[in-house]
LOTI-582954 format. One record per residue (C-alpha): x, y, z. Coordinates in pm, 1 decimal, padded with zeros to 6 digits. Layout:
# residues N
        x        y        z
        X        Y        Z
...
END
This chain:
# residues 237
        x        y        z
  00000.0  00000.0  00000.0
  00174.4  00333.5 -00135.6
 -00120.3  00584.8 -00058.4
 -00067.5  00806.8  00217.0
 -00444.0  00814.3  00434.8
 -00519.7  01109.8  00610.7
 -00469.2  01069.0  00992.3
 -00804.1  01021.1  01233.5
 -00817.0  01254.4  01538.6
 -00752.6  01098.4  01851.4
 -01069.9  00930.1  01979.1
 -01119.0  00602.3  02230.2
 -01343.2  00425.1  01951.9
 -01211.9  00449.4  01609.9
 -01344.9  00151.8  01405.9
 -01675.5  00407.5  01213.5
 -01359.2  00622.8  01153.5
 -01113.2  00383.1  00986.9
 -01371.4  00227.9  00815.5
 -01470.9  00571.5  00643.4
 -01137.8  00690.9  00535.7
 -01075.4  00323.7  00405.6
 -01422.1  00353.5  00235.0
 -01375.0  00684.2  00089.3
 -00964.7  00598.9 -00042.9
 -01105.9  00284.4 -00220.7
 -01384.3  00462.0 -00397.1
 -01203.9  00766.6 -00510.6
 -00942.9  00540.3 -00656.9
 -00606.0  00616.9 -00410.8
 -00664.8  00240.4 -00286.1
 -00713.0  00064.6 -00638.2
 -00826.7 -00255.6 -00730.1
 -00571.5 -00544.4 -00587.9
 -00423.6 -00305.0 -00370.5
 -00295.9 -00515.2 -00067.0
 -00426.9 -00357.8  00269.6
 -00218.3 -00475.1  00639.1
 -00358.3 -00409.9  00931.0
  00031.1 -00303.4  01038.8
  00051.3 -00073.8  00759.7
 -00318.0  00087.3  00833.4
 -00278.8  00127.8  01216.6
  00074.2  00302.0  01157.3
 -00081.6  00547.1  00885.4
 -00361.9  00641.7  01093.8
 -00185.5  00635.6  01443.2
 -00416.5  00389.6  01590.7
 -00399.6  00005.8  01689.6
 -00459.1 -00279.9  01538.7
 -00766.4 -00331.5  01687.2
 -01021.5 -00093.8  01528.6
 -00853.6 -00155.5  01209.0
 -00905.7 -00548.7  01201.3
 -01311.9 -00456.3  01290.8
 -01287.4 -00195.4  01012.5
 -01124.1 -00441.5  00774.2
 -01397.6 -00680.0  00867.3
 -01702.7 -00442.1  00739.5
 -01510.1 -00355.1  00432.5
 -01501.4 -00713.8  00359.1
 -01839.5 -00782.6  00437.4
 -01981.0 -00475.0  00199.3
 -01718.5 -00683.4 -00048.8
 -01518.3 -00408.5 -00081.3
 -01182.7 -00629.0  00024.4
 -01111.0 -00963.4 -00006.3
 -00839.7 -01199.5  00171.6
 -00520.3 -01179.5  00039.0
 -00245.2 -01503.7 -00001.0
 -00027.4 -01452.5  00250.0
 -00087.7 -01157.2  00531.1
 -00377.7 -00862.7  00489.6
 -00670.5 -00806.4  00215.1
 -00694.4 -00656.8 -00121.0
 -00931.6 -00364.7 -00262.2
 -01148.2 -00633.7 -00418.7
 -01203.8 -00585.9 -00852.8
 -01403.3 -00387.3 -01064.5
 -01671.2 -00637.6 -01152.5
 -01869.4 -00513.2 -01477.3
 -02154.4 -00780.6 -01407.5
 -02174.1 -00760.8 -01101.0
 -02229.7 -00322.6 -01124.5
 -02529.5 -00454.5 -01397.3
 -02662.9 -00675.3 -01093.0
 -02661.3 -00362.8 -00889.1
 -02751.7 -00098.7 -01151.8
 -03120.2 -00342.7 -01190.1
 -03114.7 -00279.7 -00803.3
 -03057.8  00062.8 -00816.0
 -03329.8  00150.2 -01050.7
 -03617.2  00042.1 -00892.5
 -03548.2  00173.6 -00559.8
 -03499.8  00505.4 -00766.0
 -03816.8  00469.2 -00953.1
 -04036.0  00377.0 -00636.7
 -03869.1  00647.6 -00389.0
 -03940.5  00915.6 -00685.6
 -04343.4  00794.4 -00722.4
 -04361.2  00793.3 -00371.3
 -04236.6  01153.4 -00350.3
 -04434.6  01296.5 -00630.0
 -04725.5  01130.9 -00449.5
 -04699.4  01338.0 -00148.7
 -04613.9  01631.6 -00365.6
 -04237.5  01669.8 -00176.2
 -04039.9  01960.6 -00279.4
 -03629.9  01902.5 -00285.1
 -03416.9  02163.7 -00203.5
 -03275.5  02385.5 -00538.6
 -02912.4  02392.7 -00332.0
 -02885.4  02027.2 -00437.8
 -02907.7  02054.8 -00807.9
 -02725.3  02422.1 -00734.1
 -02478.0  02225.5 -00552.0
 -02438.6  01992.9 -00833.6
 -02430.0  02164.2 -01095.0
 -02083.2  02406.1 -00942.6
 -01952.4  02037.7 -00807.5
 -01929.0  01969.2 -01195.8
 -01811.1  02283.8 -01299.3
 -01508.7  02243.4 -01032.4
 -01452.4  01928.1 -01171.5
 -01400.9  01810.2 -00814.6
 -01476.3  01449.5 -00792.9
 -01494.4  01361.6 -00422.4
 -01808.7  01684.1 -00443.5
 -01933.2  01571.4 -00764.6
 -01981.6  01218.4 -00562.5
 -02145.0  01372.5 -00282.9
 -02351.8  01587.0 -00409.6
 -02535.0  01306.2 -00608.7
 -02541.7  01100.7 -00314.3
 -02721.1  01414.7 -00163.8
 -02979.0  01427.6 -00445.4
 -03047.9  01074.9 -00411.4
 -03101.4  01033.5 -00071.0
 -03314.6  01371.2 -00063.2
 -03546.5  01172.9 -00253.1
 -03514.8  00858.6 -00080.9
 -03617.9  01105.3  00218.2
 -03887.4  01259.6  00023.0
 -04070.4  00923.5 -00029.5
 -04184.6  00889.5  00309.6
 -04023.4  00520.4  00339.7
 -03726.2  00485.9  00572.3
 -03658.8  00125.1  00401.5
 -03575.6  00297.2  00087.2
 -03277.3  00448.4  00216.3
 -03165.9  00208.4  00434.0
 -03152.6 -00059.4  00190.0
 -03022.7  00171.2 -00089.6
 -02702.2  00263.6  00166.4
 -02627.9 -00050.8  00156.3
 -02488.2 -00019.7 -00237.9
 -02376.4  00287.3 -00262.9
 -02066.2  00220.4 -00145.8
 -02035.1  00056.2 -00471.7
 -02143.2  00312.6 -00683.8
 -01942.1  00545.5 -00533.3
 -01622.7  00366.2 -00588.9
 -01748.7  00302.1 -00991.2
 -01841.7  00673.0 -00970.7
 -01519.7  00783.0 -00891.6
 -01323.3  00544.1 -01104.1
 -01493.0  00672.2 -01448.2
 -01519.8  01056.1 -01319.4
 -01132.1  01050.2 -01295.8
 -01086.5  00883.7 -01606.4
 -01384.4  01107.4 -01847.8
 -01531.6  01342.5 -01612.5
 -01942.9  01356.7 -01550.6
 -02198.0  01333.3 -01837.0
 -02341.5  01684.5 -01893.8
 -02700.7  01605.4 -01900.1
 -02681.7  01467.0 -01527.3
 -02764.5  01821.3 -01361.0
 -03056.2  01840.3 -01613.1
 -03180.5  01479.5 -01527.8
 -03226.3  01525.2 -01122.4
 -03328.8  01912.6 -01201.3
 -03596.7  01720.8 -01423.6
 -03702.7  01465.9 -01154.0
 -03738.5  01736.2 -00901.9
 -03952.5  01915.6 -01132.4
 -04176.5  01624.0 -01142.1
 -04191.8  01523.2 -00806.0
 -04259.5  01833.8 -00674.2
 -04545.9  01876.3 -00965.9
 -04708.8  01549.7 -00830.5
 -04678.4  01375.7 -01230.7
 -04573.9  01064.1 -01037.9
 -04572.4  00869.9 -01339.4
 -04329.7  01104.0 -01537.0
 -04091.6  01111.0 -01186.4
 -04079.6  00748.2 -01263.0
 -04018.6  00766.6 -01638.0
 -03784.3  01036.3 -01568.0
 -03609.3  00822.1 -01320.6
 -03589.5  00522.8 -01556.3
 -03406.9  00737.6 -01818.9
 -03157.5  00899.1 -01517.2
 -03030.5  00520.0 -01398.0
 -03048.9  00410.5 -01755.8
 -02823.6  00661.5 -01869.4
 -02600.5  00645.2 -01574.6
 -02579.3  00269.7 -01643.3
 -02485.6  00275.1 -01966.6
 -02224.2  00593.6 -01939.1
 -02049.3  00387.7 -01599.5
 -02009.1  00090.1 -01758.7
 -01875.4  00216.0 -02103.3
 -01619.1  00416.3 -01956.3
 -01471.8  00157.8 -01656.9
 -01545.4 -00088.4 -01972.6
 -01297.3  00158.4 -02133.7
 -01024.5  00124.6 -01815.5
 -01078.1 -00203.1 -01755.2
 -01032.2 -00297.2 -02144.2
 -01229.6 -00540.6 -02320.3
 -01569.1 -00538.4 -02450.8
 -01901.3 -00392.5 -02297.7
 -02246.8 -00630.4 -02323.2
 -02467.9 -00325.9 -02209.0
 -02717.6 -00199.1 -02450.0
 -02704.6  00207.5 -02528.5
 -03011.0  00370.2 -02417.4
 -03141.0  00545.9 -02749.3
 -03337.2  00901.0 -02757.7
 -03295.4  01233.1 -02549.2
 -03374.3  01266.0 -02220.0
 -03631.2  01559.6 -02330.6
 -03783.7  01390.0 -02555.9
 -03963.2  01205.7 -02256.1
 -04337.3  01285.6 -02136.2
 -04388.9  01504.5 -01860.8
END
């Protein structure tokens, strides 16, 4: 491990803390695929013991973020193209429900999160370009009114985060993406429940298709999933 982590303020309980900063190195790509992890290495890095960094090694491996290594320590697990498909199918009808459940109750999402967004991209700064369309998401998750929405989305995003930040670094963000939640909003807070679903079809579709081509593109070899044809406009409201 060559990355230098940034070092956790002294605390009696650390393992939530190691955990994040291991979380958030893997998925903006300082801890890359087959990177070997040591608990030694870790605990000197962050100035902590072994301890909370064995527990914190434990979760990652559990959320299949690491795997066991030959020899001593873990490795940031692979990229897994068919396995992100697996999670994009996932991903897509939590989306879709958490939006109709929004629009039903007519919820109204803060403009500082497309706002946000939108100068996150400009910045081209990844680890806020990340975050701020975790934010959107889960403001919508929120919106729906169903706690279970979130709560089983978390358990992914993870994931996406770490394929998020693999293909922003390599191509940037699509352009349209600002326009797609701005479009969503729109819809939900208008009540057209069916067109917050449509619209949040298109949005994981897109992002689907745009993730997979480009960490198809790092990876090398050849991408199975199908380009989603037509303009995001062109939907119904």
């Amino acid at each position: 491990m060559t990355s230098k982590l940034i070092q956790i303020p002294s605390r009696t309980d650390y393992v939530e803390e190691v955990y994040k900063v291991l979380v958030d190195a893997i998925c903006e790509g300082s801890l890359g695929p087959g990177t070997r992890l040591t608990q030694e290495e870790i605990a000197e890095q962050l100035s902590v013991s072994r301890s909370p960094v064995l527990q914190a090694l434990r979760l990652l491996k559990k959320d299949g973020l690491v795997h066991d290594a030959p020899g001593r320590g873990v490795v940031v697990a692979p990229l897994d193209l068919q396995w992100l498909s697996n999670l994009y199918e996932i991903r897509g009808t939590l989306d879709a429900l958490a939006a109709k459940l929004a629009a039903n109750r007519l919820a109204r999402l803060d403009p500082a999160l497309i706002t946000r967004g939108r100068q996150a991209s400009l910045n081209a700064d990844i680890r806020a370009m990340i975050d701020a369309d975790m934010e959107f998401h889960f403001a919508v998750y929120a919106a729906s009114g169903n706690p279970l929405i979130a709560e089983t989305a978390r358990v992914h995003w993870a994931h996406l985060r770490r394929v998020m930040g693999a293909t922003l670094q390599a191509s940037g963000q699509r352009t349209s993406i600002w326009d797609e939640h701005e479009a969503i909003s729109e819809a939900i807070a208008a009540g057209k429940a069916d067109a917050a679903v449509e619209y949040s079809d298109f949005h994981t579709q897109r992002a689907h298709e745009h993730l997979v081509a480009e960490l198809t593109a790092v990876l090398g070899g050849d991408s199975d999933v199908t380009a989603v044809e037509g303009s995001f406009k062109a939907l119904p409201v």
